[in-house]
C-alpha positions, 0 to 999 in steps of 0.5 A: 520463530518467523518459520512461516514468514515469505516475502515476495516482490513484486515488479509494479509493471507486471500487472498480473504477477502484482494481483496475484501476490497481493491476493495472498498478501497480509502485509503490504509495505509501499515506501515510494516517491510516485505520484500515481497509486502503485496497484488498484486497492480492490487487489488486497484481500480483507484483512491486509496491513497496508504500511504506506509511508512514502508519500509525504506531500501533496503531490505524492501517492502509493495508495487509491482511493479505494485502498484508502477507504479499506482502510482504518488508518493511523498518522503520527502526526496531525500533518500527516493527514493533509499530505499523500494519499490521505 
């Protein structure tokens, strides 16, 4: 069923290696506690689930402006939106 499924990670300071996985990526999972965006959004090919949950307060981010404004974003909560990258 999931004969097609690779998973790569990445290690965040190797910029180029980061590039070159994210180039191919249809789904990227960030769960972090940073405070500054993990990768440059221009990276993600068109198309990319972004699943970015880690940032949940005002202080936190995973994602940069410009992976947000790629983006249609969904929030489950109304408080969701006021925190993080969004």
């Amino acid at each position: 069923r999931y004969d097609n499924l690779s998973i790569d990670i990445c290690d965040l300071n190797d910029k180029d290696a980061l590039k070159t996985t994210l180039a191919s990526a249809q789904v990227v999972a960030t769960c972090t506690n940073t405070t500054t965006p993990l990768f440059d959004g221009a990276w993600l090919p068109p198309g990319c689930h972004v699943n970015g949950v880690g940032s949940y307060t005002e202080s936190m981010s995973e994602l940069d402006q410009t992976a947000v404004n790629r983006c249609r974003v969904w929030a489950d909560t109304k408080e969701a939106w006021g925190v993080g990258d969004l």
